[in-house]
C-alpha positions in Angstrom: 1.8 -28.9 -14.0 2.8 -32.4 -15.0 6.3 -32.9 -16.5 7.4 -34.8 -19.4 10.6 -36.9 -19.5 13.1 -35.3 -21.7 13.3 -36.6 -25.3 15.9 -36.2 -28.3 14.9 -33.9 -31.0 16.7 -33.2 -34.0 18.2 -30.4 -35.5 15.2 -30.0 -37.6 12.2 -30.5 -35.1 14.4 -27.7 -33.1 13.5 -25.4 -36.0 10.1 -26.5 -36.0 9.5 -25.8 -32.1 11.8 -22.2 -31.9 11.6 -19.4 -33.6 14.7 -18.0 -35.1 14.5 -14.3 -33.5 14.1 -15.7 -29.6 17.2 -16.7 -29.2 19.2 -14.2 -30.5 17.1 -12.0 -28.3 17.5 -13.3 -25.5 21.7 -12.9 -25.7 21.3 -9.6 -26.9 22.9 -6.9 -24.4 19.7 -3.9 -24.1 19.6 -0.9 -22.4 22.9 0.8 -23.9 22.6 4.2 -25.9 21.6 4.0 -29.4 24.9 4.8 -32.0 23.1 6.7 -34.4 21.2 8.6 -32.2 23.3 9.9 -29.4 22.1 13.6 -29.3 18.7 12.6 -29.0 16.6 12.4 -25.9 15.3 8.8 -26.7 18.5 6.9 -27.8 17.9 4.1 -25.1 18.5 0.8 -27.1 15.5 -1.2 -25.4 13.5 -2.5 -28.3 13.7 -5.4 -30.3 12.2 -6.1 -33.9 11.3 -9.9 -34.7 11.0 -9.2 -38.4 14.4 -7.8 -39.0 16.5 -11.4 -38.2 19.7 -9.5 -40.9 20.5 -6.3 -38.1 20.0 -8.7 -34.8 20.4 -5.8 -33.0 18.5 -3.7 -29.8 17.5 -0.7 -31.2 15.8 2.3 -29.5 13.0 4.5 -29.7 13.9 6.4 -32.4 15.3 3.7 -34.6 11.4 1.7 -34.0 9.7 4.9 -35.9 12.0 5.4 -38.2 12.5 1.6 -39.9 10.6 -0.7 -38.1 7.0 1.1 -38.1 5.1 -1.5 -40.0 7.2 -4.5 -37.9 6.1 -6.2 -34.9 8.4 -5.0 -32.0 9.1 -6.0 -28.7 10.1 -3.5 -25.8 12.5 -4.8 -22.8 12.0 -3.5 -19.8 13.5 -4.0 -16.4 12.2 -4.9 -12.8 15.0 -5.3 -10.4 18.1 -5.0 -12.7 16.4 -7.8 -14.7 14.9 -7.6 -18.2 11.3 -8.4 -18.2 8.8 -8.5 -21.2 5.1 -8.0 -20.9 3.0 -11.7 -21.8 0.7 -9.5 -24.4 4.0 -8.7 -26.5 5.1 -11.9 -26.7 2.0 -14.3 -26.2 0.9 -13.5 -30.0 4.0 -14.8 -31.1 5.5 -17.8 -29.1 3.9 -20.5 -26.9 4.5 -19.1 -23.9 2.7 -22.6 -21.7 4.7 -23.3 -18.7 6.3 -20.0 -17.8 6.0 -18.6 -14.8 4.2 -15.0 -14.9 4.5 -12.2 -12.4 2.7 -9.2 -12.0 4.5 -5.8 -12.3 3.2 -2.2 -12.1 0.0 -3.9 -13.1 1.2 -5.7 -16.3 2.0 -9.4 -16.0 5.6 -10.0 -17.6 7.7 -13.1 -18.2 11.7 -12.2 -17.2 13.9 -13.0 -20.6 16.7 -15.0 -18.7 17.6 -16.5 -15.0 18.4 -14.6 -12.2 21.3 -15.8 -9.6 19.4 -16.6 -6.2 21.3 -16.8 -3.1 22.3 -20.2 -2.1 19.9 -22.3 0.5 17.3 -21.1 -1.6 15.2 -23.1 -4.3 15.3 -27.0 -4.7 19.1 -27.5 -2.8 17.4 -26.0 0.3 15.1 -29.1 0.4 12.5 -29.1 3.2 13.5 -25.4 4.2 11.9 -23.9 1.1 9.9 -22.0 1.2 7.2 -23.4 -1.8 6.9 -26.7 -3.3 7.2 -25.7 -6.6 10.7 -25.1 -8.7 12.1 -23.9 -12.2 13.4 -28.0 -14.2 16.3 -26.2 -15.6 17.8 -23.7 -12.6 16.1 -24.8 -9.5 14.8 -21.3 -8.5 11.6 -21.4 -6.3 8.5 -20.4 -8.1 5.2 -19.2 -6.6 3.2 -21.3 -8.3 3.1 -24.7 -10.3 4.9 -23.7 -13.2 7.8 -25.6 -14.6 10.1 -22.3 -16.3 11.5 -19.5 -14.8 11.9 -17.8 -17.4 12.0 -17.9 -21.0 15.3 -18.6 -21.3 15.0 -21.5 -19.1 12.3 -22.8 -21.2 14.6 -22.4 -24.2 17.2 -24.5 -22.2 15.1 -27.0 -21.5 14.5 -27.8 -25.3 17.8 -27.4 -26.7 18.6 -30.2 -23.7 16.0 -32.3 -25.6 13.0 -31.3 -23.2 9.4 -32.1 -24.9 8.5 -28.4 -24.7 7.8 -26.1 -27.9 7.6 -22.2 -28.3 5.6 -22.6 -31.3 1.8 -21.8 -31.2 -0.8 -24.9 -31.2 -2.7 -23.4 -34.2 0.7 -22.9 -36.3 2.3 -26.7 -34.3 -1.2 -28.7 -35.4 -0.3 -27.4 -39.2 3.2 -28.4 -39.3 2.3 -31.8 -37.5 -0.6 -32.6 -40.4 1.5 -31.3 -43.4 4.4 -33.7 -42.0 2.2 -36.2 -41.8 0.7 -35.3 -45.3 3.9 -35.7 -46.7 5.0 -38.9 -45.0 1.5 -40.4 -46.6 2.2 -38.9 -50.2 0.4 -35.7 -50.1 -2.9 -37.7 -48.7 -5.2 -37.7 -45.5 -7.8 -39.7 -45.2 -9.2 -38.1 -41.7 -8.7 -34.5 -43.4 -12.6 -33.6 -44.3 -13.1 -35.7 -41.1 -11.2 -32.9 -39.0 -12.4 -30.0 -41.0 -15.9 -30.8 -40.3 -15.3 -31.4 -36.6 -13.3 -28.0 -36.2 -16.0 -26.3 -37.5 -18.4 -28.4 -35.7 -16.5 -27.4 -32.1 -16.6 -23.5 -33.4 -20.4 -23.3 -34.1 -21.3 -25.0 -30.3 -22.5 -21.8 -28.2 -21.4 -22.3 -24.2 -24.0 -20.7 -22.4 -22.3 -17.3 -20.7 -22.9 -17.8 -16.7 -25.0 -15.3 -15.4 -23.7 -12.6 -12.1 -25.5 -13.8 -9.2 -27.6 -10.8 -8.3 -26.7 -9.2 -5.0 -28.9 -9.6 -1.7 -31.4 -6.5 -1.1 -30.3 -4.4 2.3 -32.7 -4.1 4.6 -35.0 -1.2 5.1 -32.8 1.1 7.2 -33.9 2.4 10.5 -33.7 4.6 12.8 -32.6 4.2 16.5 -35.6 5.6 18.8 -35.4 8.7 20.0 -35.3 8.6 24.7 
């Protein structure tokens, strides 16, 4: 994966590219027991609701059924004393390009934050690494062509005026035309023009590749009887 030079952005195109619940999640402390539900058997405070920005706060099982029901929430978990979320919890809501996914118990998971890495290892190790391929904002090695570690380096990267975004492309493209919109006086010239060739690009039908049908055995038989 290709990447860009770092840019300045602004205070506001930094609320345009970031949601306002990711990064007060990622500096919340989980995994502590729930205060209003200590004598219950699920008072572990590993969940975190990205509708309620007023509490900011990891709340656990119990607390998710009770208030947050109808709200979209996120469970933390961990994989080797580090928090981890699964990419189907968080894909929905943040552009998640760029960070690197591992696979664990079966579920692939982004980890929320860096992890310390012994030294020798990542890009100061130079030609003794062990892969080619390293995190832009901590230098840990990565398995595969990525460019973030984690989503907390990706966040890094943008506050230090990295061209990344969290924001999704459908929700980015809108932003980017009604900024443009206003900048033109509340006109577009190409709007119909892209209308017509969105729609255009949904109704094309890609033809669905057929399974290559396996090889017929041969007819089985039997050794001759001496």
């Amino acid at each position: 994966m290709e990447r860009d030079d770092p840019v300045k952005i602004t205070n506001d195109m930094e609320k345009d590219i970031t949601p306002p619940w990711l990064e007060p999640m990622l500096k919340i402390k989980f995994f502590h027991n729930c205060a209003i539900h200590l004598g219950l058997r699920r008072k572990e405070c590993n969940f975190y609701c990205t509708d309620c920005l007023e509490k900011n706060r990891a709340i656990c099982n119990c607390c998710k059924d009770e208030e947050h029901s109808d709200h979209h929430v996120i469970q933390i978990r961990k994989s080797s004393y580090h928090e981890v979320v699964r990419v189907a919890e968080v894909a929905t809501k943040i552009n998640v390009s760029g960070i690197h996914t591992y696979i664990i118990n079966g579920s692939d998971v982004f980890f929320l934050n860096k992890r310390p890495q012994p030294k020798g290892v990542g890009a100061a190790a130079g030609k003794n690494a062990a892969s080619p391929y390293f995190c832009a904002v901590c230098c840990r090695s990565l398995l595969n062509n990525f460019m973030y570690c984690s989503i907390g380096c990706k966040m890094a990267w943008i506050k230090n005026g990295g061209n990344a975004s969290f924001l999704l492309e459908e929700v980015k493209e809108k932003c980017d035309s009604n900024r443009i919109g206003n900048e033109n006086g509340g006109t577009s010239k190409d709007s119909g023009e892209g209308e017509e060739g969105s729609s255009a690009a949904k109704d094309v039908k890609h033809p669905v590749p057929r399974p290559r049908a396996r090889p017929r055995k041969g007819i089985p038989r039997r050794s001759p009887f001496f």
